[in-house]
C-alpha positions, 0 to 999 in steps of 0.5 A: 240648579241655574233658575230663570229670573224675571226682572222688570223696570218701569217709566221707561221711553222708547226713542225710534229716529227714523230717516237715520244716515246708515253710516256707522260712525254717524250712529256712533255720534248720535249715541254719544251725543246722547251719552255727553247729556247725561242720558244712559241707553238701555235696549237698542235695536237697528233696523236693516237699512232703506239704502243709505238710511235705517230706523234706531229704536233704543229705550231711556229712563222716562226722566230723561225724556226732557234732554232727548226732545230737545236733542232730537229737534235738533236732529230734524232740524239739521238731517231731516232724523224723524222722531218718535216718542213713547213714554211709560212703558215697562221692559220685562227681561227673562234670563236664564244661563240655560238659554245658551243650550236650550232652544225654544226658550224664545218661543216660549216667552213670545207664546206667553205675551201673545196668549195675552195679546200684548203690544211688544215696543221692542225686543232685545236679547242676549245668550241668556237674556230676552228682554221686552218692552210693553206698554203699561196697558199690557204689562201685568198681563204679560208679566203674569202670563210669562211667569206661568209659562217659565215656572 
């Protein structure tokens, strides 16, 4: 029988470069700019565009916060990219292969985190993944309150 399993991470950076040209070849160097620093990219989320600019959020390892500052000055400097930083956060991931033909399950993770008032930095998902960022003042709150609503 298939199980959800909750998986955590902590010390993890959440980047938003707001002012970001919506060309996709343009998005598509920043992250490997990115990826040429030796920096690994795990969520990412792309807010719909503002005419020809929209917002990226993705998140970095806290250790890593160094190499994007100095990368992200550099991106306001010569595009007017606007960034916001906010280190030591934790990023809870659902996964249960059953999400692929179970609606609700979403509706479930986001009514635990609310029952706790926590303050979501990002979502990301996949067929059988939801994974959420929060701050660290809300993590064990949130871990505890979605383990008590999956089991």
């Amino acid at each position: 029988m298939e199980q959800t399993v909750i998986t955590t991470l902590s010390d993890i950076t959440l980047v938003n470069l707001q002012n970001c040209p919506v060309a996709l070849n343009s998005i598509a160097k920043i992250f490997q700019k990115i990826s040429d620093l030796g920096v690994n990219v795990d969520m990412i989320s792309l807010a719909p565009s503002h005419g020809a600019y929209t917002t990226i959020s993705f998140t970095i390892d806290d250790e890593d916060l160094g190499k994007i500052l100095k990368f992200t000055s550099a991106l306001y400097d010569n595009h007017d990219i606007k960034t916001i930083v906010s280190s030591g956060n934790y990023k809870i991931a659902v996964h249960d292969e059953r999400m692929k033909n179970t609606p609700g399950v979403a509706a479930k993770v986001l009514q635990a985190a609310a029952e706790v008032n926590t303050d979501i930095r990002l979502i990301s998902t996949s067929d059988v993944e939801i994974s959420m960022l929060v701050t660290a003042a809300d993590f064990e709150q949130t871990l505890e309150s979605i383990e008590k609503q999956m089991g």
